[in-house]
N, C-alpha and C positions, 0 to 999 in steps of 0.2 A: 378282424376278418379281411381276408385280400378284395380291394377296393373291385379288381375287374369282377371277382366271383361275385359278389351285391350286386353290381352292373346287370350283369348277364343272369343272376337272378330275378332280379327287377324287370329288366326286359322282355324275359319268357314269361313271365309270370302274367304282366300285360297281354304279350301275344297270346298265351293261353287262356285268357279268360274271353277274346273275344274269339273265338274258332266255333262256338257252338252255333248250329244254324236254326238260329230261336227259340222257343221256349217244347220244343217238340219233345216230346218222350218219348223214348225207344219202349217197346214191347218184345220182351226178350223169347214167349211163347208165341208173339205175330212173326218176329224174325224169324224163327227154326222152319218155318214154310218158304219162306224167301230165300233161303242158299242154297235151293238144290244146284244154279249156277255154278257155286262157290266151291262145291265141293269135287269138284273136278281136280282142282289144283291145293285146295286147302286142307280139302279131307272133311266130310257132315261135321265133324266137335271142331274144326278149327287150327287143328294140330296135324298142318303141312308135314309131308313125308321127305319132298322134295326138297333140295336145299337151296334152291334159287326162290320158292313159293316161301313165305313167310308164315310164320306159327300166326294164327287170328286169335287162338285160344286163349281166355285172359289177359289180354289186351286191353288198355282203357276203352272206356266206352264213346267218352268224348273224343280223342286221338283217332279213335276208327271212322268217329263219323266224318268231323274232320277230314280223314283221307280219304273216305269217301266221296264227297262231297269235289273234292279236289281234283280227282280221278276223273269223276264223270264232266266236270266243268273243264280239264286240258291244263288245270294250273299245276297240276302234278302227270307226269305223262308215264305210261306203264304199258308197254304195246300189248302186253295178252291181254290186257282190259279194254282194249279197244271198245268203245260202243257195249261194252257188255250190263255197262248199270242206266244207259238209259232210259231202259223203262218203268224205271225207278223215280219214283218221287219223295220227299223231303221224309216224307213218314216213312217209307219203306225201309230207307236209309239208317234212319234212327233204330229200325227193328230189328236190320242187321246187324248192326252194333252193337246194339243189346245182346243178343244172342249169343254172338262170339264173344262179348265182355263176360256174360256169363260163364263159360265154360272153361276147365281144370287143364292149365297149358302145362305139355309136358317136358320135363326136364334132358337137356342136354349133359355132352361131355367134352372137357376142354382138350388140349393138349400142353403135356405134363411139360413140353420144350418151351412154352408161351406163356404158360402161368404166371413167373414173377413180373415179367415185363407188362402184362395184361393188367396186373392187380394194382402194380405200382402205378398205370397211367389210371387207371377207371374209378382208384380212391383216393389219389393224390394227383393228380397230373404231371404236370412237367412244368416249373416256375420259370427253367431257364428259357423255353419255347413261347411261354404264356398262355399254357395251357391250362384250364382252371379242371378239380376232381370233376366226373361224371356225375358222381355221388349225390352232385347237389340239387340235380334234375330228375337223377335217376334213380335215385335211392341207393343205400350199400349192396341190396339183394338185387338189384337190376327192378324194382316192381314198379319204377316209376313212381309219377304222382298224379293220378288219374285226375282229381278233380280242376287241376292244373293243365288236364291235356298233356302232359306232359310222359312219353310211350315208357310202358313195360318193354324192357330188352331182355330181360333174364331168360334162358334158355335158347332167345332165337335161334336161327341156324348162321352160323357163321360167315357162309358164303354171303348169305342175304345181307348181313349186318355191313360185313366190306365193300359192297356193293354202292350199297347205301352212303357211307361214308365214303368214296370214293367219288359218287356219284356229285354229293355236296363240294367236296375236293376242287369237283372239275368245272363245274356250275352248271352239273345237267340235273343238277334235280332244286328246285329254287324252295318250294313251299314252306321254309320256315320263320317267315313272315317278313315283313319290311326294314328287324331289325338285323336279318341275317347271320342269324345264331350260330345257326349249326354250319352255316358257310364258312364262316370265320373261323371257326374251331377248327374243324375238318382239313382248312386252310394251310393248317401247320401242321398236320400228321404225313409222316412218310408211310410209304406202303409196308415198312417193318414196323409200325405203328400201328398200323389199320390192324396187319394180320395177329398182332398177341392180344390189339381190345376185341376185334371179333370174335378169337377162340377163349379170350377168359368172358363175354356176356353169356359163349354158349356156353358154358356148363355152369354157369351162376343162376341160382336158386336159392 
């Protein structure tokens, strides 16, 4: 197995086990009272209409709180969330994650012009870039590896996903822990790169 992909498994894998913010259990029926905020931009189940708002639906559970957590503390910056989870506390947090871990995220559609370039970097990479498969964080179907923190991409909206990685790219979005995983990856993607793994995670289910 390719020495960086072990690395970068090993790495994330660390990162991801310490992201949970203590032994708190989300309540997935305390959550569904808690998002009515949420549902402005997300939609009540979680499944974003918009393409800039991001699907919550089926989501890991740890990854969300996580980004929650993140959001409201400024280590992850997201201007419509300005102050909006403040009055949010560690429990609450957990129940909204729960909630939208719970529920049935819906399926996208790729474009048929991006498919082979999409497929070839998100289940093989690119050796000559050193870019390591997706596959290995994010499973073949996009489901991720929840207990690992580690986010479901499958279906997001594409806009969102390039954003995202873009964002990593540029080093406006840092939160992927100290060993800078996804900075480094992102690092080496060009924006005809961004746009075939965008459009092949949306319509992967």
């Amino acid at each position: 197995m390719n020495k960086l992909f072990v690395s970068l498994l090993l790495t994330l894998g660390i990162t991801g086990a310490a992201n949970a913010a203590g032994n708190i259990v989300g309540d997935a029926a305390a959550g569904q009272a808690k998002t009515a905020v949420c549902g402005a931009c997300h939609n009540p189940d979680g499944n974003s209409m918009a393409p800039n708002f991001p699907k919550l639906a089926g989501q890991g559970e740890k990854y969300l709180e996580k980004q929650l957590h993140d959001i409201k503390s400024g280590k992850r910056t997201v201007l419509e969330m300005t102050g909006m989870l403040a009055a949010f506390n560690d429990q609450d947090l957990a129940d909204i994650a729960a909630y939208f871990a719970s529920q049935k995220g819906s399926v996208g559609a790729a474009d048929p012009a991006l498919v082979e370039r999409g497929r070839a970097l998100f289940n093989g990479g690119d050796l000559e870039k050193g870019l390591p498969a997706c596959t290995g964080c994010h499973s073949p179907n996009g489901a991720g590896i929840a207990a690992a923190g580690f986010p479901h991409l499958g279906g997001q909206h594409a806009s969102y996903v390039a954003k995202q990685l873009t964002d990593f790219r540029e080093g406006n979005r840092t939160n992927d822990g100290d060993a800078t995983t996804m900075r480094t990856i992102a690092s080496k993607l060009s924006n005809k790169d961004i746009d075939a793994l965008s459009s092949y995670i949306q319509g992967l289910h």
